[in-house]
ChimeraX commands (.cxc) that place a marker at each C-alpha (Angstrom):
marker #1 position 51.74,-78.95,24.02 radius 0.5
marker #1 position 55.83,-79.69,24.58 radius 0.5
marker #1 position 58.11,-76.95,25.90 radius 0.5
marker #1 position 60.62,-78.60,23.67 radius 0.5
marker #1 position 60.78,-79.73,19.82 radius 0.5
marker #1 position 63.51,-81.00,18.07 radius 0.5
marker #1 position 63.58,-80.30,13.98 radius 0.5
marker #1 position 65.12,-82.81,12.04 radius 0.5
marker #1 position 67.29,-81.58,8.71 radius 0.5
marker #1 position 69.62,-82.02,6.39 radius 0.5
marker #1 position 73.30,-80.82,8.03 radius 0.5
marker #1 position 73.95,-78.74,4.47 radius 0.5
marker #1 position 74.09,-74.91,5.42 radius 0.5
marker #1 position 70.80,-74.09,3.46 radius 0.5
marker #1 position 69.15,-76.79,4.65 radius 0.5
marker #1 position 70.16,-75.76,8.66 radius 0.5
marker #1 position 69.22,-71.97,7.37 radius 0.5
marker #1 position 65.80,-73.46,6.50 radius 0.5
marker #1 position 65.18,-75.34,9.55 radius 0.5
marker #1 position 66.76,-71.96,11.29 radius 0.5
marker #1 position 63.78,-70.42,9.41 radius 0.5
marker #1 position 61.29,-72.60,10.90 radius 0.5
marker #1 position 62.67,-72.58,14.37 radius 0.5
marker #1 position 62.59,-68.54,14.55 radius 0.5
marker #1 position 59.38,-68.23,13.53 radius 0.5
marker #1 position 57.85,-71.07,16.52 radius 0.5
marker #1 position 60.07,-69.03,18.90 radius 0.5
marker #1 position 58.90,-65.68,18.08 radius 0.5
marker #1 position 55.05,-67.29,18.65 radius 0.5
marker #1 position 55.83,-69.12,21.54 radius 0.5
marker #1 position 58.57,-67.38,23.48 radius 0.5
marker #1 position 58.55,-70.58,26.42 radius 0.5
marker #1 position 58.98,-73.38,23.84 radius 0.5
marker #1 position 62.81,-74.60,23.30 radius 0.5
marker #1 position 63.76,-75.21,19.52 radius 0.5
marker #1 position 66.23,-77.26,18.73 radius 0.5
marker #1 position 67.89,-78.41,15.18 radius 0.5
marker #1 position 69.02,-82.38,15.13 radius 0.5
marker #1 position 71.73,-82.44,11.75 radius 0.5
marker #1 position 71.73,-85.41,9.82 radius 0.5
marker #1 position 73.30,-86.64,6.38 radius 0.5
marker #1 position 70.80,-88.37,4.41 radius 0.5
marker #1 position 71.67,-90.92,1.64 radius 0.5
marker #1 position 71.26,-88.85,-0.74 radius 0.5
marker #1 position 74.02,-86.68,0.38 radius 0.5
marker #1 position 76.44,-89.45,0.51 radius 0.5
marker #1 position 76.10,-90.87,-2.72 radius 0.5
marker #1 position 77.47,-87.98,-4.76 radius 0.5
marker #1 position 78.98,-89.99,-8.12 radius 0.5
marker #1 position 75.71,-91.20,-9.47 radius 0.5
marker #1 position 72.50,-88.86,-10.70 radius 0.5
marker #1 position 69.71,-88.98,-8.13 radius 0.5
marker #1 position 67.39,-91.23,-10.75 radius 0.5
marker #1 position 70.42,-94.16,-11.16 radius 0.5
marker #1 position 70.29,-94.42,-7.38 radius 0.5
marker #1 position 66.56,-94.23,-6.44 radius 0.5
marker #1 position 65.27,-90.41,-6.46 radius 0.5
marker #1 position 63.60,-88.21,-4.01 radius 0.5
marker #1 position 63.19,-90.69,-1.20 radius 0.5
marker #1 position 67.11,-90.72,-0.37 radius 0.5
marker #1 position 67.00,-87.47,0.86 radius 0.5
marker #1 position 63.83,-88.18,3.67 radius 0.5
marker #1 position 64.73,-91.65,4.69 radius 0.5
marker #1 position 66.89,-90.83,7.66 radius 0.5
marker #1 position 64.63,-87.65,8.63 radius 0.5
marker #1 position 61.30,-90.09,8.61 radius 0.5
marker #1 position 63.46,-92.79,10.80 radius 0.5
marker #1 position 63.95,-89.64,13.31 radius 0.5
marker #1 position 60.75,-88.47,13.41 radius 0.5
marker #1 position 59.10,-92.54,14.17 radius 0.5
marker #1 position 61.58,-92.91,16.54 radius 0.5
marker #1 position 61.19,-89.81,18.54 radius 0.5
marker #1 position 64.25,-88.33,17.92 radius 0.5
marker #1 position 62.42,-85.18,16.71 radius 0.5
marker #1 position 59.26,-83.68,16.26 radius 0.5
marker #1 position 59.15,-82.23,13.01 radius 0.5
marker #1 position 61.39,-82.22,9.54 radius 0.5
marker #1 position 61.79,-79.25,7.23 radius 0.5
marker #1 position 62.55,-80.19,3.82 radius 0.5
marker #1 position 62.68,-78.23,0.49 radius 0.5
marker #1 position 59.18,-79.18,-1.11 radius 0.5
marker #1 position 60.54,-80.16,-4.15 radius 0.5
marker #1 position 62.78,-82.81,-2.68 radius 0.5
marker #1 position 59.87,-84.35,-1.19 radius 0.5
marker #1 position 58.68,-87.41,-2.42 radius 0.5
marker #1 position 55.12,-87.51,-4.01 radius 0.5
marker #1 position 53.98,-90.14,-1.74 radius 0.5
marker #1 position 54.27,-89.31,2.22 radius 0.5
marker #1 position 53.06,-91.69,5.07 radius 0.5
marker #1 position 49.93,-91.21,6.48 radius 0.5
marker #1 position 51.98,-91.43,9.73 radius 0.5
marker #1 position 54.58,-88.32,8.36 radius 0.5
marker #1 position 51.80,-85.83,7.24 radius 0.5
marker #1 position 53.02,-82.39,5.44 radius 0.5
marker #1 position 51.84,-79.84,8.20 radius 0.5
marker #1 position 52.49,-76.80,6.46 radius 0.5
marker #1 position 54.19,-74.76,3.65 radius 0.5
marker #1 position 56.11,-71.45,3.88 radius 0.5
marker #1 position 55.64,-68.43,1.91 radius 0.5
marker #1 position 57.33,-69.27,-1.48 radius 0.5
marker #1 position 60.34,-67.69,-1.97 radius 0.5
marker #1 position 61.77,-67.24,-5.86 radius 0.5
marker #1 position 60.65,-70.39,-7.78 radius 0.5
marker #1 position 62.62,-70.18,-10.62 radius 0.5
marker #1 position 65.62,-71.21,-12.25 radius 0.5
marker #1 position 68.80,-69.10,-12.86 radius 0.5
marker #1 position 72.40,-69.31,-14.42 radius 0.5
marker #1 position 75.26,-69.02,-12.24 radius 0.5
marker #1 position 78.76,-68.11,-13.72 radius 0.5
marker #1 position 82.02,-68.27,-12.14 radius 0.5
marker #1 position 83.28,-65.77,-9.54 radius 0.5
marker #1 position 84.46,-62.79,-12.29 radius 0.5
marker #1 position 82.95,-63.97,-15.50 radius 0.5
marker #1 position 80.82,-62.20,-17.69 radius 0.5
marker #1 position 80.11,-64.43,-20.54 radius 0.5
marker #1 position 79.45,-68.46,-21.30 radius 0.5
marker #1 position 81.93,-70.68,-22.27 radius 0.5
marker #1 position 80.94,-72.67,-25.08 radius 0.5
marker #1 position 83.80,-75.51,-24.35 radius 0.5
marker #1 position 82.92,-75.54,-21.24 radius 0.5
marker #1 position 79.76,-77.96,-19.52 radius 0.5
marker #1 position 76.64,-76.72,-18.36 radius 0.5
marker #1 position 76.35,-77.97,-14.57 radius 0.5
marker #1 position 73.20,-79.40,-14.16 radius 0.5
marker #1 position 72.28,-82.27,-11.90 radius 0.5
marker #1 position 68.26,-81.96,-13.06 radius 0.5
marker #1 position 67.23,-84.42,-15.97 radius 0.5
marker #1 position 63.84,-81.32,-15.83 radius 0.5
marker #1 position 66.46,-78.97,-16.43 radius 0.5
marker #1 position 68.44,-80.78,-18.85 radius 0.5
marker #1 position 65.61,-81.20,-21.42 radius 0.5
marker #1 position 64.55,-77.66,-21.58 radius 0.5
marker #1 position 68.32,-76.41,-21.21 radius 0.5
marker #1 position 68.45,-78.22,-24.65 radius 0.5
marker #1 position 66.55,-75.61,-26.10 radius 0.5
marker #1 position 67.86,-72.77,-24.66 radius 0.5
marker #1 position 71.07,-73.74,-25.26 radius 0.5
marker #1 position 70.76,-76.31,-28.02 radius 0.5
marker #1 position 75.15,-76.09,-28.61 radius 0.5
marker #1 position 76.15,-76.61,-25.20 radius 0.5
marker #1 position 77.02,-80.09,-23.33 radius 0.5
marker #1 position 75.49,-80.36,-19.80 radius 0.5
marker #1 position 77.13,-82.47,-17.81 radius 0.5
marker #1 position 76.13,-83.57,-13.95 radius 0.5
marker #1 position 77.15,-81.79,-10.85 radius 0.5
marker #1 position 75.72,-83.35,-7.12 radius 0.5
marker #1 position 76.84,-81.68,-3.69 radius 0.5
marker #1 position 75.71,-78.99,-1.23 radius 0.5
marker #1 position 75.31,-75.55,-3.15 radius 0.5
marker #1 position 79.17,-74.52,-1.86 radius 0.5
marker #1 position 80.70,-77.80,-2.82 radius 0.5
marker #1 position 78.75,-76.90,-6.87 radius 0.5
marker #1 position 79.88,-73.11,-6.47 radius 0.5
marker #1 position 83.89,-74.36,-5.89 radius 0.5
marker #1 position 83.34,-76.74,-8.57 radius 0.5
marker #1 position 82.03,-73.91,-10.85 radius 0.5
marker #1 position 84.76,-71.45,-9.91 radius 0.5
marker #1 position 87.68,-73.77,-10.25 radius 0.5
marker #1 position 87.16,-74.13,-13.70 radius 0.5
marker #1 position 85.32,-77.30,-14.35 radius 0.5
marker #1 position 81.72,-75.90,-16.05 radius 0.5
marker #1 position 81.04,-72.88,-17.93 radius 0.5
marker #1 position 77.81,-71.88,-15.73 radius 0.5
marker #1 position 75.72,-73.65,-13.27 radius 0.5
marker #1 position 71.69,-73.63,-13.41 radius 0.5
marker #1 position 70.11,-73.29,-9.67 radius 0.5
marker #1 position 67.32,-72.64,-7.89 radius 0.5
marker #1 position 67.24,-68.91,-7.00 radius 0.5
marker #1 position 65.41,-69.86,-3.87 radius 0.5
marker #1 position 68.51,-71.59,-2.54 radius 0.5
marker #1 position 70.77,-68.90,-3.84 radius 0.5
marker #1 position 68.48,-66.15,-2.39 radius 0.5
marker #1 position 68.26,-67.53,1.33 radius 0.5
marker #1 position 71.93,-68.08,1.45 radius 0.5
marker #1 position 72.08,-64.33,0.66 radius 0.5
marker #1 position 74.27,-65.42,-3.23 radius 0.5
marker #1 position 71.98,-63.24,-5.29 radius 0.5
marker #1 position 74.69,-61.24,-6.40 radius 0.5
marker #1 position 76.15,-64.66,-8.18 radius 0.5
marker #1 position 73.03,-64.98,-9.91 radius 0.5
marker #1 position 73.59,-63.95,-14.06 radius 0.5
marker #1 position 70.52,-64.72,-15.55 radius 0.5
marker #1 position 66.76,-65.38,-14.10 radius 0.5
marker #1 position 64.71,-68.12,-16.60 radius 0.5
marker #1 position 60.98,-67.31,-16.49 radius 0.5
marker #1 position 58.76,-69.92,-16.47 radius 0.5
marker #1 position 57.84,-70.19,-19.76 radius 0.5
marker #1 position 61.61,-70.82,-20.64 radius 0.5
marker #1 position 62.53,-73.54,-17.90 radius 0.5
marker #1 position 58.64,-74.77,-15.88 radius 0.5
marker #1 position 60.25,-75.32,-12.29 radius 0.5
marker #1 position 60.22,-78.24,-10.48 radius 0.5
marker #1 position 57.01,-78.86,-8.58 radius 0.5
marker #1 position 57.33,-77.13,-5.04 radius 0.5
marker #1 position 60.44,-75.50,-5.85 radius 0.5
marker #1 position 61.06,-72.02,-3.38 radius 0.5
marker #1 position 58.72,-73.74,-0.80 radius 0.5
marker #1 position 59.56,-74.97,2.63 radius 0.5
marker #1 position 57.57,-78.11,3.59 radius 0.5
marker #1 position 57.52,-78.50,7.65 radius 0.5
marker #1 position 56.49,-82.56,8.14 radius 0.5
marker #1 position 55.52,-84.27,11.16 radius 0.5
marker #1 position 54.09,-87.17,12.92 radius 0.5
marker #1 position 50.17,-87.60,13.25 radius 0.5
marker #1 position 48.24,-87.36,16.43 radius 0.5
marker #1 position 50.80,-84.83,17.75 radius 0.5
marker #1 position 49.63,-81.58,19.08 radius 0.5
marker #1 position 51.25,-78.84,16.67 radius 0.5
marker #1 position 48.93,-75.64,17.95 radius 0.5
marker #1 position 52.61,-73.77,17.94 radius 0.5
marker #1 position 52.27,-74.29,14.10 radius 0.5
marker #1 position 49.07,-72.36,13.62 radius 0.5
marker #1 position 49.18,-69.65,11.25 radius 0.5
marker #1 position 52.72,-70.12,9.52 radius 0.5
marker #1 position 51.03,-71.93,6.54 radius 0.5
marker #1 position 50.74,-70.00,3.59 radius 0.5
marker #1 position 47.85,-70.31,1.86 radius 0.5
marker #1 position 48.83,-69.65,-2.00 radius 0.5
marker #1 position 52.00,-72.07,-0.90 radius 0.5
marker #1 position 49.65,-74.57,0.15 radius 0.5
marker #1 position 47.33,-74.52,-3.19 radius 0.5
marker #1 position 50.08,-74.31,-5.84 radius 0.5
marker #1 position 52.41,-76.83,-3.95 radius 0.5
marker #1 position 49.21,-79.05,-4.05 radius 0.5
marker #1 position 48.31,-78.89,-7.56 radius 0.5
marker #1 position 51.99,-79.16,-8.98 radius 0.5
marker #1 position 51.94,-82.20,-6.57 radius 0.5
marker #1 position 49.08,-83.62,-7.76 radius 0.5
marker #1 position 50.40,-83.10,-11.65 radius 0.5
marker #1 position 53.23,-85.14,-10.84 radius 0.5
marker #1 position 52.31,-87.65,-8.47 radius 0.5
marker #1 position 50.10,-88.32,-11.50 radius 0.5
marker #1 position 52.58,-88.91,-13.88 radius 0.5
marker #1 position 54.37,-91.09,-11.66 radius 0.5
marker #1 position 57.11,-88.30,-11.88 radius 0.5
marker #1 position 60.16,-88.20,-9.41 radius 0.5
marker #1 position 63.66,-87.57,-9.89 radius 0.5
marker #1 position 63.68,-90.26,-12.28 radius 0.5
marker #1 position 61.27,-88.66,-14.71 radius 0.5
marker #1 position 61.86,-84.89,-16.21 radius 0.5
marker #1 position 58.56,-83.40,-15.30 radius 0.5
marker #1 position 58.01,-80.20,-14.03 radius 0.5
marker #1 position 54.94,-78.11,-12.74 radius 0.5
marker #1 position 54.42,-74.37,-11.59 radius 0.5
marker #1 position 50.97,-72.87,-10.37 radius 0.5
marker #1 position 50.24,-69.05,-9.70 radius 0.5
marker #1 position 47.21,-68.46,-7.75 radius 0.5
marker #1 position 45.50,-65.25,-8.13 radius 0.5
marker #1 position 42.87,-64.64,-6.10 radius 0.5
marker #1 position 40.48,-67.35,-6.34 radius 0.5
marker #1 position 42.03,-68.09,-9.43 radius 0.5
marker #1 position 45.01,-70.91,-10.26 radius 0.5
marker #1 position 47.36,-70.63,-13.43 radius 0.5
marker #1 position 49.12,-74.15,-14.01 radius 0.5
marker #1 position 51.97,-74.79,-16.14 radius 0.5
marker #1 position 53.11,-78.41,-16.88 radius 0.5
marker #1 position 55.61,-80.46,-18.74 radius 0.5
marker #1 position 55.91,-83.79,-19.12 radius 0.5
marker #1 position 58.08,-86.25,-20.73 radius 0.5
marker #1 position 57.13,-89.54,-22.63 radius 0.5
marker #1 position 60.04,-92.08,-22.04 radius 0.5
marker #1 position 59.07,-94.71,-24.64 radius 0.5
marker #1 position 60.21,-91.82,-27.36 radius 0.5
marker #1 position 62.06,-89.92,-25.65 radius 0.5
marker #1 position 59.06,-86.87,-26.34 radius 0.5
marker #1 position 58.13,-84.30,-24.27 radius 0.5
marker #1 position 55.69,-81.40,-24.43 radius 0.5
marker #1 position 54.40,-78.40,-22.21 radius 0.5
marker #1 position 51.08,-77.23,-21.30 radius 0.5
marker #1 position 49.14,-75.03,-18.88 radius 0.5
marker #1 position 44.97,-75.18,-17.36 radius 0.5
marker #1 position 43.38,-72.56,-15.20 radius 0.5
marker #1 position 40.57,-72.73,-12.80 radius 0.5
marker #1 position 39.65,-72.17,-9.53 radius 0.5
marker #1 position 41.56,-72.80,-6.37 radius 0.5
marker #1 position 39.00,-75.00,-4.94 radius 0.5
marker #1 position 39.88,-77.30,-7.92 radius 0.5
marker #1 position 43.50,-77.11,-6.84 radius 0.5
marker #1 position 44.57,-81.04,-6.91 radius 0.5
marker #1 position 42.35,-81.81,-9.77 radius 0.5
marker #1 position 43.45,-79.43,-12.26 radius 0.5
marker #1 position 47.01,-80.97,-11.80 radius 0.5
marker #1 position 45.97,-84.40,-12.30 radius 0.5
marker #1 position 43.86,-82.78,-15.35 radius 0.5
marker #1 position 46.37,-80.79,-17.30 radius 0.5
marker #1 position 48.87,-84.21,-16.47 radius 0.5
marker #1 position 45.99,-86.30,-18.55 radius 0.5
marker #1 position 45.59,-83.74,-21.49 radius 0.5
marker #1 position 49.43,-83.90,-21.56 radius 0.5
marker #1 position 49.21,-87.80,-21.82 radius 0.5
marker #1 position 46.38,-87.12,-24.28 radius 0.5
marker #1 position 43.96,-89.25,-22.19 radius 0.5
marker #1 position 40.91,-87.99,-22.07 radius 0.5
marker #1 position 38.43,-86.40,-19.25 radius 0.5
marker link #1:1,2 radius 0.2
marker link #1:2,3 radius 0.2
marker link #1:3,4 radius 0.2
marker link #1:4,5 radius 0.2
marker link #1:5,6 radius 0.2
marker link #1:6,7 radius 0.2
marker link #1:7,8 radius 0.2
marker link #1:8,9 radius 0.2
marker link #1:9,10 radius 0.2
marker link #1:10,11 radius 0.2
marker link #1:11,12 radius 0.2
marker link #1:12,13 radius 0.2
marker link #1:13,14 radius 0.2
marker link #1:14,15 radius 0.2
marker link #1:15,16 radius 0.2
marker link #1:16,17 radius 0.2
marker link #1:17,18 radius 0.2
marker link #1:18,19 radius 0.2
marker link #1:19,20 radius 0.2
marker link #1:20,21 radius 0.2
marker link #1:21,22 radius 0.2
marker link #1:22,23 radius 0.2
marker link #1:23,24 radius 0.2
marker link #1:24,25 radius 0.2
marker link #1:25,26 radius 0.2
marker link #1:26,27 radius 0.2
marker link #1:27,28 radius 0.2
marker link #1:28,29 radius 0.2
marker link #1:29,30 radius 0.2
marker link #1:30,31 radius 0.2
marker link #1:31,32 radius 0.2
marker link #1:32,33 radius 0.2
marker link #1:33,34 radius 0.2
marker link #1:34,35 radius 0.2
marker link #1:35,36 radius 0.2
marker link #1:36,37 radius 0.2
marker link #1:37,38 radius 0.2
marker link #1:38,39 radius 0.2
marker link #1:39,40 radius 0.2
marker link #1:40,41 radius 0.2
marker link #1:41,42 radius 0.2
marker link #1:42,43 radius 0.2
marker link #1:43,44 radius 0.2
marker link #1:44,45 radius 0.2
marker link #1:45,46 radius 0.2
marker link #1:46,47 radius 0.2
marker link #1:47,48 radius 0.2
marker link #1:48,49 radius 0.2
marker link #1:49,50 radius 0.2
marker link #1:50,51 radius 0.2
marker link #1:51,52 radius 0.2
marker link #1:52,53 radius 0.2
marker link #1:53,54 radius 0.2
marker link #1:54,55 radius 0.2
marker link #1:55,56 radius 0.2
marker link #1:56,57 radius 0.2
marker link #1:57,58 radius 0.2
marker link #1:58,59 radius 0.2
marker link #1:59,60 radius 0.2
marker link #1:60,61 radius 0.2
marker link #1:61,62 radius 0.2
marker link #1:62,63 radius 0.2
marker link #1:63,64 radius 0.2
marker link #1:64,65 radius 0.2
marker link #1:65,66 radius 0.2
marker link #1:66,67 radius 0.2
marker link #1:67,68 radius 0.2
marker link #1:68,69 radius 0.2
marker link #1:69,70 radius 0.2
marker link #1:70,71 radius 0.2
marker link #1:71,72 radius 0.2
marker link #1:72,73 radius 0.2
marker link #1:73,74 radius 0.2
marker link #1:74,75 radius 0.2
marker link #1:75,76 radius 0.2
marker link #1:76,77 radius 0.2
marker link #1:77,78 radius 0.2
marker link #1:78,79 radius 0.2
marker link #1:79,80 radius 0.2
marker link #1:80,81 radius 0.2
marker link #1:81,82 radius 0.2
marker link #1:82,83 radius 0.2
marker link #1:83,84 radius 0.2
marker link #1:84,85 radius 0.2
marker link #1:85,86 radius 0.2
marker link #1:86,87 radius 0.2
marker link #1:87,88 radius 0.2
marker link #1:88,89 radius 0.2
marker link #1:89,90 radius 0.2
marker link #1:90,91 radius 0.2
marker link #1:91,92 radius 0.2
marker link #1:92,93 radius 0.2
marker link #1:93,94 radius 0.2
marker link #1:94,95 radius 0.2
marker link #1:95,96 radius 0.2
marker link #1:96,97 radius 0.2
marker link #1:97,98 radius 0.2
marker link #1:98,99 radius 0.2
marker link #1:99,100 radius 0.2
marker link #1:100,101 radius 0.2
marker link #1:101,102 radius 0.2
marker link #1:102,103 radius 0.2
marker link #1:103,104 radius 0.2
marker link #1:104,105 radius 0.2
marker link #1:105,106 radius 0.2
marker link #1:106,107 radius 0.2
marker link #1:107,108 radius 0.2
marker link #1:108,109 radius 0.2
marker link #1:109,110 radius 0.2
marker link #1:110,111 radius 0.2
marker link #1:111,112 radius 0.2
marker link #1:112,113 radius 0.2
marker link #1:113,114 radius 0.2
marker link #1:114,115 radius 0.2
marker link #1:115,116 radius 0.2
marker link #1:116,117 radius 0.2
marker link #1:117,118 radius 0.2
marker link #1:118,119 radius 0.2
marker link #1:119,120 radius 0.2
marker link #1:120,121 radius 0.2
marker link #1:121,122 radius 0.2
marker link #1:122,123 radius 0.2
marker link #1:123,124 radius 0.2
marker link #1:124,125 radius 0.2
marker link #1:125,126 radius 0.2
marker link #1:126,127 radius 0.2
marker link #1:127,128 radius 0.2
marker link #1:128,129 radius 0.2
marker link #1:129,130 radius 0.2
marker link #1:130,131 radius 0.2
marker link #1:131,132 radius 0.2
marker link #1:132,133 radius 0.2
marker link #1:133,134 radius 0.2
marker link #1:134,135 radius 0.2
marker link #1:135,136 radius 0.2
marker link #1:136,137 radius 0.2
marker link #1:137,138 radius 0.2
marker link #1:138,139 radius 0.2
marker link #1:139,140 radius 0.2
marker link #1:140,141 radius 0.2
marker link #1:141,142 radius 0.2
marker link #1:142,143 radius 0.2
marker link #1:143,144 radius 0.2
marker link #1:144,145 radius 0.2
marker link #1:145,146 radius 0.2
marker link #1:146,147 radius 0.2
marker link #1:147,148 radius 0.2
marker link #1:148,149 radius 0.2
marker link #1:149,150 radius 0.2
marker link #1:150,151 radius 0.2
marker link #1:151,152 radius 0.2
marker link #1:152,153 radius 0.2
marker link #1:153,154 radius 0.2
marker link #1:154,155 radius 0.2
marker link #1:155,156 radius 0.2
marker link #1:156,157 radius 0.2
marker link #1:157,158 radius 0.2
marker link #1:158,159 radius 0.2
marker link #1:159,160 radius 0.2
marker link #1:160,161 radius 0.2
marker link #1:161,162 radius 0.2
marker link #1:162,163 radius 0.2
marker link #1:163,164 radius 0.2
marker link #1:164,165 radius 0.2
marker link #1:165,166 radius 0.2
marker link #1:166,167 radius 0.2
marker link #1:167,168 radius 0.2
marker link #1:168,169 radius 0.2
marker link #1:169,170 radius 0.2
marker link #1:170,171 radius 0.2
marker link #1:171,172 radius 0.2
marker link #1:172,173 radius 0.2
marker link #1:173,174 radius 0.2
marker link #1:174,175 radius 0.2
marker link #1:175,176 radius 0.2
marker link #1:176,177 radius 0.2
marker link #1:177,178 radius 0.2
marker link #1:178,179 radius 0.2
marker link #1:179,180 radius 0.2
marker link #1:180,181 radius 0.2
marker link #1:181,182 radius 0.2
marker link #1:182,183 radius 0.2
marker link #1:183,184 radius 0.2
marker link #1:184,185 radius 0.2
marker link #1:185,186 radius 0.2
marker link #1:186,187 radius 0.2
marker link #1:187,188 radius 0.2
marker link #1:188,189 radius 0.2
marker link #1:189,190 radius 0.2
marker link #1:190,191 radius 0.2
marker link #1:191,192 radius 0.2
marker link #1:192,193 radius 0.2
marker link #1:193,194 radius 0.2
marker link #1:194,195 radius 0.2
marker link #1:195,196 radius 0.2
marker link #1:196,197 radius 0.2
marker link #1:197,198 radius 0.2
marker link #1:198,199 radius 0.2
marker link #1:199,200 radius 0.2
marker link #1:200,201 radius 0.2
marker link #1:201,202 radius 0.2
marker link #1:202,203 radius 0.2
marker link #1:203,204 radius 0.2
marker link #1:204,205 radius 0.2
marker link #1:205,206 radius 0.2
marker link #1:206,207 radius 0.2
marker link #1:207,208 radius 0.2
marker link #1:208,209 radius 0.2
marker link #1:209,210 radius 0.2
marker link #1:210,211 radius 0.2
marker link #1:211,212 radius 0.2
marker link #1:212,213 radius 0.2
marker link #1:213,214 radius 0.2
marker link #1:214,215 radius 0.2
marker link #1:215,216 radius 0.2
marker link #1:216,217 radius 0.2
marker link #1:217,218 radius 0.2
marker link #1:218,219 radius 0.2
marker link #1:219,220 radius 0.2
marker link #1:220,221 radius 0.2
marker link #1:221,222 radius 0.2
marker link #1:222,223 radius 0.2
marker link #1:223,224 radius 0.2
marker link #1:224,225 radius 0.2
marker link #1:225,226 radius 0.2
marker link #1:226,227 radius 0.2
marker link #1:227,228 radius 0.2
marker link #1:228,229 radius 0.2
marker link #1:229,230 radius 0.2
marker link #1:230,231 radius 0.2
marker link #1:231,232 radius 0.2
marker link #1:232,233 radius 0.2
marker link #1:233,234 radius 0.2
marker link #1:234,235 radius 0.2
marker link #1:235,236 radius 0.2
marker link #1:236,237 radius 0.2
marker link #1:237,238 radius 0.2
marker link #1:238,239 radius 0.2
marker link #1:239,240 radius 0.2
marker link #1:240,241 radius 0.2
marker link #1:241,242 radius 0.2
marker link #1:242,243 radius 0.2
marker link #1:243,244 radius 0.2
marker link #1:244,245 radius 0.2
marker link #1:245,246 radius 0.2
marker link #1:246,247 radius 0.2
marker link #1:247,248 radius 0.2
marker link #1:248,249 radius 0.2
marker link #1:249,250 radius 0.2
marker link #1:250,251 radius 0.2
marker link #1:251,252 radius 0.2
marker link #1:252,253 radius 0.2
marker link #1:253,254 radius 0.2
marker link #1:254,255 radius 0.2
marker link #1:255,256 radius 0.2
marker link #1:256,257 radius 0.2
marker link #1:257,258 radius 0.2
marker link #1:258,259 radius 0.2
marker link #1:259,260 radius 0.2
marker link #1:260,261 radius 0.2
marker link #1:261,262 radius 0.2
marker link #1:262,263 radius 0.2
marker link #1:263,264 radius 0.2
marker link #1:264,265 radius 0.2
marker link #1:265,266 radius 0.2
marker link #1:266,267 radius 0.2
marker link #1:267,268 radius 0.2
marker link #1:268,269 radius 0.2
marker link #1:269,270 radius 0.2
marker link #1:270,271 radius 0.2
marker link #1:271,272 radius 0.2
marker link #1:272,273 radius 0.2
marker link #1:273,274 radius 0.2
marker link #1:274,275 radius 0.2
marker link #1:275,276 radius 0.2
marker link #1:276,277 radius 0.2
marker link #1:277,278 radius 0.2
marker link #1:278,279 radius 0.2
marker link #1:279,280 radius 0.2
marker link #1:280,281 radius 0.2
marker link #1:281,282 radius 0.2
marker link #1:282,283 radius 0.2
marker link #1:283,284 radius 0.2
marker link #1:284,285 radius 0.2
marker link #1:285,286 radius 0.2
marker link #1:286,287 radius 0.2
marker link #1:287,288 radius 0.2
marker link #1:288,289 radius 0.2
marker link #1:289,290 radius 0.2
marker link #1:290,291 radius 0.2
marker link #1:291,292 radius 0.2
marker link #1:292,293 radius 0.2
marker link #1:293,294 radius 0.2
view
């Protein structure tokens, strides 16, 4: 086993206080080993004037992290599940998943405010969001907002949108709960699949014994089956679907929504089973969705 890894990540503050996350924990297990964070922006933090599915979706924000990783600049990525594309290379597998922090969705308002703004935009760079913001808010324009969560937060404060809606996971780690002004369950906005999850990624044949025990087992089976429900549909950042699963015991809850682009449709469900069943009661509540059949 090394004496030294190097974690790849996005240079954004959550995304170093993530990897930070990662790195503490293989310290505190291995006291010899040297951790080190390698900072990189991806291309999906430069291109900031275009939503993420007009300039190809989840993949822009892995591309440079993968390159590091094959090239032996690090040893391991941590990325935010839900940015992950559905696909990964056999070469790049998914290690492990953290304990889930919040998974849902919450309004923001800016510093001081109390109340919406009805002439004011919604701040929402999700096309998931979007659609069921509609119906929580069926008067209200939502508009797009891209950038680190500070760069969204100034944007929110100096006037420009009437709320935000973020992932309290992000908000939570970067210790802005107190911002928060409303929590959406998940019956009122489904979260993105893997959303409040940290996925750690790296390169196959590699010895990663310094690893053992930080996955989380629940993590693991709901991130798989809310994977599995959208790799399914074909769904990225391109396509407004959206998938949460509770595991209770040997029991898993899964809720679903997916959106039918030739109509412009869209429709929720939800499936429970057991946990062994994990990736195929995904891809089975994404066919009842479609309406195919078993």
């Amino acid at each position: 086993m090394r004496d030294k890894i190097v974690i790849g990540s996005r240079e954004s503050a959550l995304a170093v206080l993530q990897s930070e996350m990662v790195r503490d924990y293989i310290v505190g297990k291995n006291p010899g080993m040297t951790v080190e964070i390698l900072t990189m922006k991806t291309t999906g933090d430069r291109i900031l004037d275009r939503t993420l599915d007009k300039v190809g979706g989840k993949g822009l924000f892995v591309k440079e992290l993968d390159m590091a990783l094959l090239d032996g600049r690090s040893q391991l990525s941590v990325h935010s599940l839900k940015d992950m594309p559905m696909e990964v290379p056999e070469k790049l597998p998914l290690l492990a998943f953290s304990k889930r922090e919040d998974p849902r969705d919450v309004l923001v308002l800016p510093e001081g405010v109390s109340e919406l703004d009805p002439s004011k935009p919604l701040g929402c760079s999700s096309l998931r969001r979007t659609l069921q913001l509609k119906e929580l808010y069926p008067g209200m324009e939502v508009k797009s907002i891209r950038g680190n969560l500070q760069t969204r937060l100034r944007k929110l404060d100096s006037g420009e949108y009437s709320a935000l809606i973020l992932a309290a996971a992000g908000m939570k780690r970067m210790g802005l709960q107190h911002r928060i002004h409303r929590y959406f369950t998940p019956d009122e906005m489904i979260p993105a699949a893997g959303q409040g999850i940290l996925a750690v990624q790296g390169i196959a044949g590699e010895d990663y014994g310094f690893l053992d025990d930080y996955c989380d087992r629940n993590a693991w089976i709901a991130g798989t089956a809310e994977r599995a429900f959208v790799r399914y549909l074909n769904g990225g950042c391109s396509s407004p679907v959206a998938a949460f699963a509770e595991v209770d015991g040997n029991r898993l809850f899964i809720r679903g929504l997916y959106f039918r682009e030739e109509d412009g449709s869209w429709k929720k469900g939800c499936i429970r089973g057991e946990i062994s069943e994990a990736e195929a009661l995904g891809e089975a509540l994404a066919k009842n969705l479609k309406g195919e059949k078993e």
